[in-house]
C-alpha atoms as one frame of an Amber mdcrd trajectory, in Angstrom:
protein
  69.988 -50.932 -15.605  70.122 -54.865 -15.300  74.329 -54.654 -15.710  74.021
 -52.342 -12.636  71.346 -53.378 -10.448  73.703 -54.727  -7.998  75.843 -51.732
  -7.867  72.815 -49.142  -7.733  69.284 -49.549  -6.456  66.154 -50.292  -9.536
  64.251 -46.944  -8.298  67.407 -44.930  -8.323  68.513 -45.875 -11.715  64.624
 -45.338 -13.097  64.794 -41.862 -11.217  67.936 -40.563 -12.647  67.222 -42.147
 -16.417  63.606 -40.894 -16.002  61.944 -44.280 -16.607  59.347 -45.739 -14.424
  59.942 -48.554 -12.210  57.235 -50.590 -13.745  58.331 -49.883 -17.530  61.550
 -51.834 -16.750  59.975 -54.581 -14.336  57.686 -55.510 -17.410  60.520 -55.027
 -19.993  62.715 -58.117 -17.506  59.432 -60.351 -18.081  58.624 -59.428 -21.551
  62.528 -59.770 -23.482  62.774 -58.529 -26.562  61.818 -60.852 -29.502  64.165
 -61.904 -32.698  61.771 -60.254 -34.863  61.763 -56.968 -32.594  65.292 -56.780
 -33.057  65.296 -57.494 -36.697  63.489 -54.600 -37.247  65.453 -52.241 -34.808
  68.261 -53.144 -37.117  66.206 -52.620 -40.255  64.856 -49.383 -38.826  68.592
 -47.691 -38.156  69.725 -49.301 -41.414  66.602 -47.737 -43.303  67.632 -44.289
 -41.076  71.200 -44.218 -42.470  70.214 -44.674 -45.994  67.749 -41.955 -45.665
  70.103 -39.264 -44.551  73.107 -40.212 -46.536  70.125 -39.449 -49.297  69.694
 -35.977 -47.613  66.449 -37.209 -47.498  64.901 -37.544 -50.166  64.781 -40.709
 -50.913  61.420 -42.976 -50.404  60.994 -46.620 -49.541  60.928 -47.666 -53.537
  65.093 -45.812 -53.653  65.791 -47.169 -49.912  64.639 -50.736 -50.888  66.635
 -50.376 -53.600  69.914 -49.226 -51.926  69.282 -51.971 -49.093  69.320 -54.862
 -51.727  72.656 -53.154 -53.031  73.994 -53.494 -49.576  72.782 -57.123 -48.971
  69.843 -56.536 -47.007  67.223 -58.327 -47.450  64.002 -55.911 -47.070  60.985
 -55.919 -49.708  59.633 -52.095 -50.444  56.042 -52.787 -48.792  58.269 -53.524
 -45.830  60.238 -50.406 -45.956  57.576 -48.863 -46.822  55.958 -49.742 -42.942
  58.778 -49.345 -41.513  58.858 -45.808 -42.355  55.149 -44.942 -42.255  55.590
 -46.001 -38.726  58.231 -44.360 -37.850  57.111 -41.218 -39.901  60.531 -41.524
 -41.936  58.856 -39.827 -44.999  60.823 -38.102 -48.019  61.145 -34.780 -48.733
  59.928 -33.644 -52.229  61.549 -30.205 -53.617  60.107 -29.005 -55.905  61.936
 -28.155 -59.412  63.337 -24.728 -59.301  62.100 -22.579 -62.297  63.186 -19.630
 -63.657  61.058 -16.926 -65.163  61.746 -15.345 -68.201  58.097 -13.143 -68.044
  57.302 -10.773 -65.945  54.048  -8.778 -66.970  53.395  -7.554 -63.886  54.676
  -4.121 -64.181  53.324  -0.596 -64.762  54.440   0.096 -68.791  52.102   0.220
 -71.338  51.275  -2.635 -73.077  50.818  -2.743 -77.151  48.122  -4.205 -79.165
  48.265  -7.947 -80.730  49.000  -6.728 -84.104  50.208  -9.489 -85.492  47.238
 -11.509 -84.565  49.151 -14.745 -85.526  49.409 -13.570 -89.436  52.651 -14.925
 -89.334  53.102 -14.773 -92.933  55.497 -12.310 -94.057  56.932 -11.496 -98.158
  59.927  -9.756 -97.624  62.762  -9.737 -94.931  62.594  -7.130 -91.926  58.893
  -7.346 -92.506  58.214  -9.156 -88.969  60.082  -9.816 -86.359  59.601 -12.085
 -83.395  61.409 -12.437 -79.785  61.846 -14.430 -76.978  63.727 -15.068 -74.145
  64.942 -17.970 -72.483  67.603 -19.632 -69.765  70.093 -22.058 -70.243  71.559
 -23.903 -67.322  75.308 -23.864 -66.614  77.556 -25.399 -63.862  78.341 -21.739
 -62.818  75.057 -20.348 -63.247  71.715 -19.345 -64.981  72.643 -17.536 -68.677
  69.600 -15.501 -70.570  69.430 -16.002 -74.340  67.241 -13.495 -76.442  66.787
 -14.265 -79.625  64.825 -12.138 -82.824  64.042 -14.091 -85.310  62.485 -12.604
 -88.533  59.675 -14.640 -88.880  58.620 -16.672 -91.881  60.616 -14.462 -94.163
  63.351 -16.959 -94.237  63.337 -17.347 -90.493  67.341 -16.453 -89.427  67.938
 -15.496 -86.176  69.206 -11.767 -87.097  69.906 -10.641 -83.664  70.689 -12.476
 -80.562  72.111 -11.945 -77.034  73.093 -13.959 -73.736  73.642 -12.452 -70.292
  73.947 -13.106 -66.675  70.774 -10.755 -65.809  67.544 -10.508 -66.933  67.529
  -6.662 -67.740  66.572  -4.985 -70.606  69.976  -3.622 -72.039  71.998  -7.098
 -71.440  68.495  -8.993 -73.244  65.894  -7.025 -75.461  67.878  -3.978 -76.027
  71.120  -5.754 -76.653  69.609  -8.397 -78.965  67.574  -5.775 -80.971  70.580
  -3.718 -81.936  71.960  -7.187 -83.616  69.193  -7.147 -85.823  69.271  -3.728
 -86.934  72.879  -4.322 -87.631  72.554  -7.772 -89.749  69.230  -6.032 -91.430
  68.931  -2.702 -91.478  65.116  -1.437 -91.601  64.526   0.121 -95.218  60.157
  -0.247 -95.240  57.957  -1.111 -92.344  58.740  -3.452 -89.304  56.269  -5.152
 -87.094  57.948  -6.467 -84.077  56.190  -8.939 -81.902  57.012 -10.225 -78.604
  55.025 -11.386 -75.222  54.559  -8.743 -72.444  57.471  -8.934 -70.560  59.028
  -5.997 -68.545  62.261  -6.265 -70.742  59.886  -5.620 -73.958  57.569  -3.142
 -72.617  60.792  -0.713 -70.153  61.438   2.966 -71.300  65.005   1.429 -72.331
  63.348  -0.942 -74.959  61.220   0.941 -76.197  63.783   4.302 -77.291  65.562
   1.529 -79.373  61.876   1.627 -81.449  62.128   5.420 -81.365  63.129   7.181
 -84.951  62.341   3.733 -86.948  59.978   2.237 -89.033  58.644  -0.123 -86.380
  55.519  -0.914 -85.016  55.266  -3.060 -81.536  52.891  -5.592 -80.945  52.579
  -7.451 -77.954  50.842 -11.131 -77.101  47.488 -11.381 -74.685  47.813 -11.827
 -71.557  48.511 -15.687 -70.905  48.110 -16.371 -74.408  51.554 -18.173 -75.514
  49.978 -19.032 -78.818  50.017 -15.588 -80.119  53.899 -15.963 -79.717  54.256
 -19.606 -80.891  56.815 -19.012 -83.697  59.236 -17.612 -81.022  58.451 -20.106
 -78.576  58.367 -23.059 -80.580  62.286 -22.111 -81.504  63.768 -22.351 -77.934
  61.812 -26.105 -78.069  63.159 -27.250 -80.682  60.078 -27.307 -82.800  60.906
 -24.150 -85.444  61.246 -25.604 -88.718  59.208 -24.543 -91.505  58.842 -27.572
 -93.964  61.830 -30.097 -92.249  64.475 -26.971 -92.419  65.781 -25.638 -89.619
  66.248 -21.494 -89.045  69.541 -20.315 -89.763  71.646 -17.259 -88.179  72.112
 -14.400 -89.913  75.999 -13.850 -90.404  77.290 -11.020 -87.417  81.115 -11.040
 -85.873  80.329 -11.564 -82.042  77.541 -11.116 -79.573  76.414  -7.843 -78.266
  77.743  -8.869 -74.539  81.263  -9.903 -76.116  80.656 -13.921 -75.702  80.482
 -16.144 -78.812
């Protein structure tokens, strides 16, 4: 508006750019200081770093980047900066995948195992578990059935794109069967997920020597021996569970 005052009049100019006439009489006797524009500069610089970030970056990250770049700025600065200017980062929260869903309509078994996880002989008690494993093309499912305390192998195991019952449970129980077949008595324990508790899971039991038990509800202890393999924590006196010995998995991945 100043460049063009002498080509246009001041209350023209205000009335097309929708700024009153006063505003920009009071901005000619009031210039704008050093320090103002010190900070306009610190606030667009502060801007771009924040959306190159996508942002999610707060003033501790954009302080940081800023010193990178040679710009002087301390984080309680930044900090102001962007409190007043409501520049504030955007938190996602991690995405998590879950492996248990009780929430379904099958019939749930009794805790038979009640955490006796002592067993004499093998194919005496079973345990299973499922987990995900993060890949660059996707989320995999691993079930695993370990024979618990026996000699704790893994005798039956499975990984799959989907979370159902015959790519998981199903798949990974008829592993087992094959690696030990069941000549006495099997008690097979698990949590109460849908892929445990389905019709489909549950006909693999049908005609054998087995006897489900299932953990209480929200109580990960009563499954800790499964658990505690996916975390690394499955050893029973410093050695580690082995696999039993089987020619490829059930889905046709190794």
């Amino acid at each position: 508006m100043k460049e063009h005052r002498n080509q246009f009049s001041v209350e023209k100019m205000c009335q097309v750019l929708q700024v009153s006439a006063s505003s920009y009489y009071y901005w000619l006797q009031h210039p704008v200081s050093l320090r103002e524009k010190k900070e306009q500069e610190l606030v667009a610089q502060i801007k771009e770093v924040y959306q190159q970030s996508k942002c999610r970056y707060g003033s501790p990250r954009i302080a940081v980047e800023l010193r990178e770049q040679g710009i002087r700025a301390s984080r309680p600065r930044v900090a102001r900066i962007m409190q007043k200017h409501r520049i504030q980062s955007i938190v996602r929260k991690k995405y998590r995948v879950q492996t248990t869903d009780s929430s379904h309509a099958y019939t749930v078994a009794e805790n038979h195992l009640s955490r006796d996880v002592q067993a004499v002989r093998p194919a005496e008690k079973w345990v299973s578990d499922l987990t995900y494993i993060r890949t660059k093309e996707g989320w995999l499912y691993l079930t695993v059935v370990v024979l618990d305390l026996a000699d704790r192998k893994v005798v039956g195991w499975a990984l799959s794109e989907t979370m159902e019952a015959e790519t998981t449970t199903v798949a990974a129980f008829r592993m087992a069967v094959r690696n030990r077949p069941l000549f006495h008595s099997l008690l097979f324990h698990s949590d109460r997920g849908v892929q445990y508790a389905c019709s489909a899971f549950r006909e693999q039991l049908e005609g054998k020597p087995v006897l489900q038990s299932m953990s209480r509800k929200g109580n990960c202890w009563d499954n800790a021996v499964a658990e505690s393999f996916f975390s690394g924590d499955e050893s029973r006196n410093g050695v580690p569970p082995s696999i039993c010995h089987q020619t490829a998995s059930p889905a046709g991945r190794v």
